[in-house]
C-alpha positions in Angstrom: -13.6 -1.8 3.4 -11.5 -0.9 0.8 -9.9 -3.0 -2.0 -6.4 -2.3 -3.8 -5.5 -3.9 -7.1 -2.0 -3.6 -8.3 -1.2 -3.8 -12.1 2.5 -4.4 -13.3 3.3 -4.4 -17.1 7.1 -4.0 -18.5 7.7 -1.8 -21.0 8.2 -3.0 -24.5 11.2 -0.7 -25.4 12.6 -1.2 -21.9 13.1 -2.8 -19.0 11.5 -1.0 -16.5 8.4 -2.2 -14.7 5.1 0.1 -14.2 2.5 -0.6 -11.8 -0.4 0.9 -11.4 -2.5 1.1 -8.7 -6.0 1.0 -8.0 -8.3 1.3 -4.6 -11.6 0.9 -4.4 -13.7 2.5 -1.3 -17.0 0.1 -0.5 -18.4 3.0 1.8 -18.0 6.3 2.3 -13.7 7.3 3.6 -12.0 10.0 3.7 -8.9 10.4 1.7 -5.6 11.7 2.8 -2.3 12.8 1.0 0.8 14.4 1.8 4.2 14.7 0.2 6.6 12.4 1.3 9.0 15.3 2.6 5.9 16.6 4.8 5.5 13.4 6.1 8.5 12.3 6.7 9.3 15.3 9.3 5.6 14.5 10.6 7.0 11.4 11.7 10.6 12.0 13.0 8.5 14.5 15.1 6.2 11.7 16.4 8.2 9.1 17.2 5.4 6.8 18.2 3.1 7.7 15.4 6.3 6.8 13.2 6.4 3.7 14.9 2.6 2.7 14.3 3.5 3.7 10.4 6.0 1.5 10.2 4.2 -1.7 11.3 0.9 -1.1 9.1 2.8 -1.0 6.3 5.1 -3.1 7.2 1.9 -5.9 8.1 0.1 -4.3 5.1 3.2 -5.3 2.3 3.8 -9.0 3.9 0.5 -9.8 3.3 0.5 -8.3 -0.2 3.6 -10.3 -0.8 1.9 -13.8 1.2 -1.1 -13.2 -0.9 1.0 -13.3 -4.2 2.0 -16.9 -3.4 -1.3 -18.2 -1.7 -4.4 -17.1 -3.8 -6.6 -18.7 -0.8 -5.1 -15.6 1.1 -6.6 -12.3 -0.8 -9.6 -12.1 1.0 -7.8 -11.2 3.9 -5.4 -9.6 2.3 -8.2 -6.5 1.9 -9.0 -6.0 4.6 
């Protein structure tokens, strides 16, 4: 299982907004990154794997955002 804690603080000289992000692994994973650019033409190669993309994340920020409203939620939020 893995856990992901988001931090956002506003700058005091400005008005932008920084999050930072943490992710915590409770067993052994494996990690994976790639460049957006590499990715992206990953993806428009495999349209189906694209499509799969697009609804874990997609499933993956409504919860987040659920979550932010309902406290009762973030337990399933992680997992």
């Amino acid at each position: 299982m893995m856990s992901l804690i988001l931090k956002q603080e506003r700058s005091a000289n400005s008005e932008h907004v920084f999050s930072q992000v943490t992710i915590v692994a409770d067993d052994n994973c494996k990690f994976l990154c790639w460049s957006r650019e590499r990715l992206t033409y990953f993806l428009e190669s495999e349209p189906f794997l694209y499509e799969i993309f697009k609804y874990l994340i997609g499933k993956d920020i409504t919860n987040k955002l659920y979550s932010l409203n309902d406290p009762t939620l973030n337990d399933k939020v992680s997992n």
